[in-house]
C-alpha positions in Angstrom: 1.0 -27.1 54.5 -1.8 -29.0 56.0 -3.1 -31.6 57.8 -5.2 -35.0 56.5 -7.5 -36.4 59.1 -9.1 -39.8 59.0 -11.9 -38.9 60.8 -12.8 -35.4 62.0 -15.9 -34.5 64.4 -16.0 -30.8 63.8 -17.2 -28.1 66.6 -20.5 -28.1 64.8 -20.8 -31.9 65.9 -20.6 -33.1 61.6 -18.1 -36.3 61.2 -16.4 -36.1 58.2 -13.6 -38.8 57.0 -10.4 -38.3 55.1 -10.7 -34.6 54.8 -7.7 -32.1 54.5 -7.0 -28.7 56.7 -5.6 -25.8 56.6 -5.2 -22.7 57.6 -3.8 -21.5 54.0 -5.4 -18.4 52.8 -6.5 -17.1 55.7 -5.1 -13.9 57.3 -3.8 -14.8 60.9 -4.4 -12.1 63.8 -1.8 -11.5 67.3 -2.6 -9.6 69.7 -0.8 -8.6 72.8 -1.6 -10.1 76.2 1.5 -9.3 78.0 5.2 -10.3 78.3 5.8 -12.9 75.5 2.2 -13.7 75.2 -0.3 -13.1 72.6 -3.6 -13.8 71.3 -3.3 -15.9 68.0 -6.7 -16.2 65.9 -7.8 -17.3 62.3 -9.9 -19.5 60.1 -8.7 -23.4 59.3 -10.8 -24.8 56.2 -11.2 -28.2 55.6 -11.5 -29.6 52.1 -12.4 -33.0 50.4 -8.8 -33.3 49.6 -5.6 -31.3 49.6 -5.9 -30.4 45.9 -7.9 -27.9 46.6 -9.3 -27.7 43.6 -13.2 -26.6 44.7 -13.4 -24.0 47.2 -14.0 -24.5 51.1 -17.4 -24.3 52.4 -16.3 -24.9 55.4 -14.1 -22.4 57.4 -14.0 -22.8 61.2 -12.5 -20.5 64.0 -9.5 -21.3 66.2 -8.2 -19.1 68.9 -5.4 -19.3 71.2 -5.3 -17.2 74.2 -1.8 -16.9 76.2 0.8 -18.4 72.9 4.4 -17.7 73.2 5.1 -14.4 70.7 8.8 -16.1 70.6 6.9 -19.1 67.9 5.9 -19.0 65.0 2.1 -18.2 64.9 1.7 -20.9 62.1 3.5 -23.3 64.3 1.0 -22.8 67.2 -1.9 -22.6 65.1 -1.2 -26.2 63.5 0.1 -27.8 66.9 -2.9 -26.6 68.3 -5.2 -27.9 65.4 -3.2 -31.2 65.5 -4.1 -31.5 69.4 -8.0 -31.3 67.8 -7.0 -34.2 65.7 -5.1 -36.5 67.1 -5.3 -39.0 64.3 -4.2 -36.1 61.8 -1.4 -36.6 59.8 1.4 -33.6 58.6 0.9 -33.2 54.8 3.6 -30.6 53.7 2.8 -32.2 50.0 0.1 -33.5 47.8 -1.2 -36.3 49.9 -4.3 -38.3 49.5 -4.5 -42.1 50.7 -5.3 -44.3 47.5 -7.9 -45.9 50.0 -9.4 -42.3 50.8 -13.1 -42.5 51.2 -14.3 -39.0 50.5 -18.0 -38.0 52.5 -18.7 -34.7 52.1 -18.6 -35.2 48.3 -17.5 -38.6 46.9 -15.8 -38.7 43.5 -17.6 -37.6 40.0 -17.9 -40.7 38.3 -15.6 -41.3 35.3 -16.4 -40.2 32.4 -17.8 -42.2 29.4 -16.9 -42.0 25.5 -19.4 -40.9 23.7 -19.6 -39.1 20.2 -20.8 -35.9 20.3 -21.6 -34.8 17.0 -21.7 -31.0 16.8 -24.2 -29.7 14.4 -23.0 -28.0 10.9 -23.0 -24.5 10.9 -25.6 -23.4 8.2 -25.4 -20.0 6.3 -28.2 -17.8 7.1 -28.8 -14.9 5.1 -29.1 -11.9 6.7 -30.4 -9.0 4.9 -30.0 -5.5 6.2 -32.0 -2.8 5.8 -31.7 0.1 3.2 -31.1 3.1 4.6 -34.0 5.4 4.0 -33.6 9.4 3.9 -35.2 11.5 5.9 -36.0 15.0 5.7 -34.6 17.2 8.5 -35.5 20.8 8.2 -33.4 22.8 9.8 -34.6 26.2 10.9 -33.2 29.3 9.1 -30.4 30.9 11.5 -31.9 34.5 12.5 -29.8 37.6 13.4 -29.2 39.4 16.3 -28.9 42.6 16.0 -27.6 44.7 18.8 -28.1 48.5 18.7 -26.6 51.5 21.1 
């Protein structure tokens, strides 16, 4: 689950178009503040798209002072990312626009055929040495003797 934004301006000030966030991955941290309240913290990432298919660069802090304990901490997390964004969009699947412009890393171009011709292996003779001998001398064991 996720969120696709046309156009984000993140905290930093950067404005990135049709990017996809979430906060999937990340550990999410409560902490008490009193009767039915908490303190709700963790990382959202945003990626080119929600394939997520290169890892995100780009992890950004978001902290919620006085939630409701009674909901869901994912629930307040992304209603309080989708207040961020208003333009953002609920993807709860694989969604990318057709008409996405990516600009943090536009596409890879498409590949071209070409024929690669891989080289033939050649046989190359290796020779291993001979072994050679060699003399170890071994000292003569000597005897102990052990008188009373």
């Amino acid at each position: 689950m996720g969120i696709f934004v046309p156009e984000a301006t993140l905290p930093s000030g950067f404005t990135l178009t049709n990017v996809y966030m979430s906060f999937s991955g990340e550990p999410v941290y409560l902490s008490p503040m009193g009767p039915s309240q908490c303190q709700i913290y963790s990382y959202y990432k945003v990626w080119t798209d929600n394939s997520k298919s290169k890892p995100s660069d780009i992890r950004i802090l978001l902290t919620i002072q006085g939630a409701d304990s009674n909901v869901s901490a994912y629930t307040t997390l992304y209603n309080a990312l989708k207040s961020m964004y208003p333009n953002a969009q609920d993807s709860l699947v694989n969604y990318a626009p057709t008409s996405a412009t990516n600009t943090i890393n536009p596409p890879a171009p498409e590949p071209t055929a070409t024929d690669v011709t891989e080289p033939e292996p050649t046989a190359t003779d290796v020779t291993e040495p001979e072994p050679t001998a060699t003399d170890v001398t071994e000292p003569e064991p000597t005897a102990i003797v052990i008188s009373e």
